[in-house]
matplotlib code that plots the C-alpha trace (Angstrom):
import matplotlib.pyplot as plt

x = [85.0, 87.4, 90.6, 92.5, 94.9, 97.1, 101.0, 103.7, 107.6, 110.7, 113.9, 116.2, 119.6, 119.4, 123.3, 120.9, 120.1, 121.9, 121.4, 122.0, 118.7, 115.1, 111.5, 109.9, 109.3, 106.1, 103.8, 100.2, 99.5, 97.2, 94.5, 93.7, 96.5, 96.6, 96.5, 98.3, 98.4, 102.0, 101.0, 100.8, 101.6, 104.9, 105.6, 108.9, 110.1, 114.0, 114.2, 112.4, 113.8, 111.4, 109.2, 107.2, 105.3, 101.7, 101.3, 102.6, 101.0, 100.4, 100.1, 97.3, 97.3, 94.9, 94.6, 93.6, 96.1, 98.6, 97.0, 97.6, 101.1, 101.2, 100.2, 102.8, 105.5, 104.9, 104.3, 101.6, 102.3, 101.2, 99.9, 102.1, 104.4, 104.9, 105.4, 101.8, 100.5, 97.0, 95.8, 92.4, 89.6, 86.3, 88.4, 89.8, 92.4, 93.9, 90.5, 90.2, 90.7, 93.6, 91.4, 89.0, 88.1, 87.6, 86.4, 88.1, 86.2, 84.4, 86.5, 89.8, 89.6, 91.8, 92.5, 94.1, 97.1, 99.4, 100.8, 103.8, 106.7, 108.9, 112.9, 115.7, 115.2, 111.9, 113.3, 116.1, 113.2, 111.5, 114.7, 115.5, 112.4, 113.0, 110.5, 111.8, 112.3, 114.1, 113.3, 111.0, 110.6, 109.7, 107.3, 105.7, 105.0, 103.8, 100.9, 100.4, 98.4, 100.9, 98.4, 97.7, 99.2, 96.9, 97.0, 95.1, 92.1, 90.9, 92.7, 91.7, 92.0, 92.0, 92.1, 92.0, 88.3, 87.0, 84.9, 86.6, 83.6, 84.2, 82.6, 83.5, 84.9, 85.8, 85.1, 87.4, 88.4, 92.1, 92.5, 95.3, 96.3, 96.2, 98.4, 101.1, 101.0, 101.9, 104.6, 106.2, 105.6, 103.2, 104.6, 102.1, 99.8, 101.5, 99.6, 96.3, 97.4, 97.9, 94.0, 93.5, 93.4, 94.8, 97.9, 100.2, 103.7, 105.7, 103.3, 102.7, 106.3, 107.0, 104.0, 104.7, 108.2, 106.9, 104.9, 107.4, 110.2, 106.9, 107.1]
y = [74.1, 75.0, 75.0, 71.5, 73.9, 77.4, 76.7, 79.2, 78.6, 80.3, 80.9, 77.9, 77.1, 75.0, 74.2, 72.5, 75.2, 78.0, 80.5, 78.2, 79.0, 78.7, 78.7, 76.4, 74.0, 75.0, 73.4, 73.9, 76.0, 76.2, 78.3, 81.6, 83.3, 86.9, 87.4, 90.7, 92.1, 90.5, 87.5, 85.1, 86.4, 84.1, 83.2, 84.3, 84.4, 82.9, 84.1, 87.8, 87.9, 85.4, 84.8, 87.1, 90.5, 92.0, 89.4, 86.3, 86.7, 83.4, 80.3, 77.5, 74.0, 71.3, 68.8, 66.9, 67.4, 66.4, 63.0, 62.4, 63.5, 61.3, 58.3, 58.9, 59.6, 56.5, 58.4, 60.2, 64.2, 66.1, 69.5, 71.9, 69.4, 71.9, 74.9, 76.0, 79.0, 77.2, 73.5, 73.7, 70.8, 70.7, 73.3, 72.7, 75.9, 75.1, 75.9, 79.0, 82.2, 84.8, 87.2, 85.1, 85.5, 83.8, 84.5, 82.8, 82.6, 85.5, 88.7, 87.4, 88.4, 87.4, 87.4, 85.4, 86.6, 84.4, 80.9, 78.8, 77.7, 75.0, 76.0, 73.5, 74.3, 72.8, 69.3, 69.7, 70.0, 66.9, 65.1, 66.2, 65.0, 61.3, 61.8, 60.4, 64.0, 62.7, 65.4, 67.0, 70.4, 68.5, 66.5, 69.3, 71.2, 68.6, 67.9, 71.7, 71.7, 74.3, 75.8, 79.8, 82.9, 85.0, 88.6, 90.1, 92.4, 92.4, 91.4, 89.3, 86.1, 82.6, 79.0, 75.2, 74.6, 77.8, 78.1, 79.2, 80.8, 81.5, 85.4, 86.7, 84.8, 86.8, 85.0, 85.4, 82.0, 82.2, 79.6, 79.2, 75.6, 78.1, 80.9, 78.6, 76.8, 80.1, 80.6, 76.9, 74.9, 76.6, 80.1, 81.0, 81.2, 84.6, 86.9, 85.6, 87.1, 90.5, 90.5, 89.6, 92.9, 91.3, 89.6, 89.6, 92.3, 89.7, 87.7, 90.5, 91.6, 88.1, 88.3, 91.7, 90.7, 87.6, 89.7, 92.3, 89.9, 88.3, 91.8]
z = [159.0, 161.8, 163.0, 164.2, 165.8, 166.5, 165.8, 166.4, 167.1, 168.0, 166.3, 167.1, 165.9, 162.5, 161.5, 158.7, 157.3, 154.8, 157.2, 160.8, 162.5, 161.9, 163.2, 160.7, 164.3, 164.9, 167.8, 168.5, 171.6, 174.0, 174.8, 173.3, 170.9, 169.8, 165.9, 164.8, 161.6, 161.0, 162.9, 165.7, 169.1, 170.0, 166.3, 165.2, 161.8, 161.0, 157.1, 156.9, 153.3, 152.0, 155.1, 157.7, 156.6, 156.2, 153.2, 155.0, 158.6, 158.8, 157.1, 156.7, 155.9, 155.8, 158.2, 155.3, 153.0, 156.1, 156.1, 152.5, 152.5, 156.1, 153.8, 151.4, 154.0, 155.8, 159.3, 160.8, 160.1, 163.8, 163.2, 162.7, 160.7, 157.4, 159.6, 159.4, 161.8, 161.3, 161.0, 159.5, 158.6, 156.4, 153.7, 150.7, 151.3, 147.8, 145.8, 147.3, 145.4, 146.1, 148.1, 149.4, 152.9, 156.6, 159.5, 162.6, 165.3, 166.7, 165.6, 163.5, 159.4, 157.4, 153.6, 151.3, 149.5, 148.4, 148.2, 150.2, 147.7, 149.0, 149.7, 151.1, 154.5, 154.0, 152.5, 155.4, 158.0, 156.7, 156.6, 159.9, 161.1, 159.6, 157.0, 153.1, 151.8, 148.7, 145.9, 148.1, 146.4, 142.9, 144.4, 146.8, 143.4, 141.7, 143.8, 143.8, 147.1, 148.9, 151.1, 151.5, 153.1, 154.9, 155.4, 158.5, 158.3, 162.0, 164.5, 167.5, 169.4, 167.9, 169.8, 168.6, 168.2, 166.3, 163.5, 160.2, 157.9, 154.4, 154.5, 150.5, 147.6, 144.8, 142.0, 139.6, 139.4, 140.3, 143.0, 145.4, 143.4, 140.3, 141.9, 142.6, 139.6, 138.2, 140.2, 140.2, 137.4, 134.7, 134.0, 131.3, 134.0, 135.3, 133.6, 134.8, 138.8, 137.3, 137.1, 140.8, 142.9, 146.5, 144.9, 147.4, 146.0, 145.5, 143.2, 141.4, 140.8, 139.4, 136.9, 136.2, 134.8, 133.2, 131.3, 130.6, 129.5, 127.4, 125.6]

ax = plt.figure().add_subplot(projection="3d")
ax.plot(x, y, z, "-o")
ax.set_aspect("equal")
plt.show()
């Protein structure tokens, strides 16, 4: 298990998007990057409203996952291509459990805390980038592979190349798949995050007024 590579982007203008700018164009750099506890050194983040914070500090996909999606798509998907912080290989991200976590390289922890939900500028990135992004949010939830957010423990220096060691799993069964099946397209679910101690806020919040409104 390791990571492919290290991507991080800065704020352009996007007259694509709602808001006219974004940072969803991430790239894989070079060399050694710092990891903070709100992220990537050189990452910036467009949309703080929904995007960016101790919960979110970065991003993982699976090379993997890329391929398949590359198949579907009709074009080989570079790293980076979903706006991932990191490209990882040999882990299925989507079967791990909220609060699971990795070791990245020598001194980098990091936990899992939540799950990526699509949003137009999303489909308007793909679009953008000549990909078929026809109904691109129903499709990216159906295959309900959407990759984890990471919050980080220890901070330190990451590069292309480094291991990624799966160092505690919690076991209670609630997987990142799960989570965002929860939060997309199976509702009923909610009230199983309420159980899982690092649920990101905003998870929580949602289940926590699913469940109210549930009476």
């Amino acid at each position: 298990m390791r990571l492919v590579s290290v991507n991080a982007g800065a704020i352009r203008e996007a007259r694509w998007t709602t808001l006219g700018r974004s940072a969803i164009d991430k790239a894989p750099v070079r060399g050694r990057v710092r990891v903070g506890r709100l992220g990537l050194a050189g990452d910036e983040i467009s949309n703080t409203r929904h995007h960016g914070g101790s919960d979110q500090a970065l991003y993982a996909f699976a090379r993997e996952d890329l391929d398949a999606w590359g198949d579907e798509l009709g074009a080989e998907l570079p790293d980076g291509a979903f706006g991932e912080n990191l490209t990882t290989a040999g882990l299925d991200v989507n079967e791990a459990e909220i609060g699971e976590r990795w070791r990245l390289g020598d001194d980098v922890l990091v936990e899992v805390a939540s799950v990526r939900t699509p949003c137009h500028t999303f489909k308007a990135w793909l679009d953008r980038c000549g990909y078929d992004a026809s109904a691109w949010v129903r499709r990216f939830a159906e295959a309900g592979r959407p990759g984890p957010y990471l919050r980080v423990l220890e901070e330190g220096t990451i590069g292309a190349g480094d291991p990624v060691e799966v160092v505690h799993q919690p076991g209670h069964g609630v997987t990142v798949s799960l989570a965002f099946r929860a939060l997309t397209t199976e509702r009923a679910l909610l009230p199983r995050l309420l159980s899982v101690g690092a649920l990101s806020a905003r998870a929580r919040a949602r289940a926590e007024a699913y469940v109210e409104a549930q009476g």
